[in-house]
C-alpha positions, 0 to 999 in steps of 0.5 A: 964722695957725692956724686954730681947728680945727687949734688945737682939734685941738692942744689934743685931742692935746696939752693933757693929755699929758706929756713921754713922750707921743709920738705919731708911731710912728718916735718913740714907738719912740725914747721908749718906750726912754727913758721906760719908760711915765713922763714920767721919764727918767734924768738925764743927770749922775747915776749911774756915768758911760759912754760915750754913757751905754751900760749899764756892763759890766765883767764882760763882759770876764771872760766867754767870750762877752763877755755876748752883746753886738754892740758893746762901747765900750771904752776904751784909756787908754794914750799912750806913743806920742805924740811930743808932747804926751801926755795922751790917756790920759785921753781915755776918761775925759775922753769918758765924762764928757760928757751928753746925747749922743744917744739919737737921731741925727735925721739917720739917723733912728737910735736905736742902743741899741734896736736893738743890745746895747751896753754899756761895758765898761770899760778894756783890762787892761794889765800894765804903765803903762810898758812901749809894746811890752807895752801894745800885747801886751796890746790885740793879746790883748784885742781877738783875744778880743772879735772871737773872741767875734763883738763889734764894738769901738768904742774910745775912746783913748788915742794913734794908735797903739792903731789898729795892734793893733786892726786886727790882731784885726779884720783877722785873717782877712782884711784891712779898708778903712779910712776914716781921718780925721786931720790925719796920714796916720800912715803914718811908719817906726819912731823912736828904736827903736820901731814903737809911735808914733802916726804909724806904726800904718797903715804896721803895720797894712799890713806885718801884711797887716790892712789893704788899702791900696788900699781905704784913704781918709785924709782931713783930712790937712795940716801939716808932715810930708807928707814922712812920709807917701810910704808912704800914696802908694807903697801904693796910699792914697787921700789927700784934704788938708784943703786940698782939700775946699772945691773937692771938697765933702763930697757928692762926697767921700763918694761917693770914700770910699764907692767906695774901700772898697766893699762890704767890711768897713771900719774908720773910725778918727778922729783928734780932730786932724781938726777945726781946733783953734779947735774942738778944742783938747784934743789932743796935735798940733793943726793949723790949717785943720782940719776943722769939726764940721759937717763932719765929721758930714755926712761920717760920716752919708755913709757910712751902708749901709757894713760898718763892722766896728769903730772908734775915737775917739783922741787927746783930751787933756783938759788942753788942753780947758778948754771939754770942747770937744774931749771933747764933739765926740769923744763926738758923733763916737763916736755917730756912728759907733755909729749907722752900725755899727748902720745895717747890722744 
């Protein structure tokens, strides 16, 4: 039972304050932010949305500096390279509509947007909605310009396929490790006459030298088309199925993940098609015995300390998704790795 001085001193403390009153410093820090000195804050389903409710700036996008910013959440709306079913064009649209993601993430202790400038800064412009070769042209070009620029990209799709030409403006000058969560290893050869398919961009990214194979985790992976995948094997890939991580456990699994890619610049690419469909059902090839989002959380706060230079959230189909189930745990996911690209600053 609470003692009458202890319950006195809650009464000093507390009796009189309001909502934006915090008292813990490490706190107060994260609710100044929030409050701006009143016990008001923004409410979360009015206003322009963004992703993780990040300032919008489409204008950066016409700036040589792209305004200054450190991290610029982008979004890739273009699926021309599903093989099955499409839809994750409007993935980013679908993600930004989600609230009350962050600000905070209690577990890395870490409150992003105070300590970065960040910012949404719309769409990729691309020339044509039918042209694949053409789109990817246009992300190759838009994403060389950002990291000229000196700004991260965290991206939001969009099909798999975006990954390739992304990494090959981040890993231009010189090749990245990647930690890659999927049900697919998406390291499949060209089909039906084109290299631009969403399970085949690390097979690209490789062959294109921006991606260092040996400093490469592919986690999550199962389903039938293990027999696409020799190349993940034959280059030096480290592969962790599904099916193994009961055994392996998700502490020692972040230390194999932090041991593959290092101290190096690292790309952490996540596939929504990761997490077991009973949760994530809104994507274009789901397979059962996924991941949980649980998981999937404790795995990506692991990885916090590493040089993550840019990443993406794809394949979200909201069609599919008639909870917002899948859109919710992408945008979660999306903070995440926010806050572990910011944990290195």
């Amino acid at each position: 039972m609470t003692s009458p001085d202890k319950l006195k001193a809650l009464r000093e403390r507390y009796a009189n304050a309001s909502g934006g009153d915090i008292f813990d410093p490490h706190f107060k820090d994260v609710a100044q932010a929030q409050f701006k000195g009143t016990d008001r804050r923004k409410w979360p389903f009015a206003g322009i949305p963004t992703f993780l409710d990040a300032p919008p700036r489409p204008d950066a996008q016409d700036l040589p500096d792209f305004g200054g910013l450190d991290i610029a959440l982008v979004g890739v709306p273009m699926d021309l390279g599903v093989t099955n079913r499409n839809g994750s064009r409007f993935g980013p649209r679908a993600v930004r509509s989600i609230e009350r993601v962050g600000p905070y993430d209690h577990v890395l202790k870490i409150a992003p947007f105070s300590r970065a400038k960040i910012a949404d800064i719309g769409d990729v412009p691309m020339q044509s909605r039918y042209d694949l070769a053409g789109c990817h042209a246009d992300i190759e070009a838009f994403y060389k310009r950002l990291v000229a620029a000196g700004v991260r990209p965290l991206s939001v799709g969009g099909d798999h396929s975006i990954s390739s030409s992304i990494l090959k403006a981040v890993g231009e000058k010189r090749p990245v490790g990647m930690i890659h969560i999927d049900a697919h290893c998406d390291t499949a050869g060209p089909y039906e006459g084109t290299k631009f398919q969403h399970g085949g961009p690390f097979r690209l990214a490789v062959l294109d030298g921006v991606l260092d194979p040996e400093r490469t985790i592919q986690i999550g992976i199962r389903g039938g088309a293990e027999y696409l995948w020799e190349f993940s094997y034959e280059s030096g890939m480290t592969v962790v199925h599904a099916e193994e991580l009961p055994g392996i456990g998700i502490p020692a699994l972040i230390e194999r993940a932090r041991a593959v890619v290092g101290e190096g610049p690292t790309y952490l690419s996540f596939d929504i098609d990761s997490v077991d469909p009973g949760f994530a059902p809104g994507t274009g090839t789901p397979e059962v015995g996924g991941l949980t989002p649980r998981e999937v959380l404790e795995l990506l706060r692991g990885l916090k300390g590493l040089d993550i230079v840019g990443g993406d959230v794809v394949e979200v189909a909201p069609q599919y998704d008639s909870t917002t189930n899948t859109a919710h745990i992408a945008a979660q996911v999306l903070f995440t790795i926010l806050c572990l690209m910011v944990a290195r600053d």
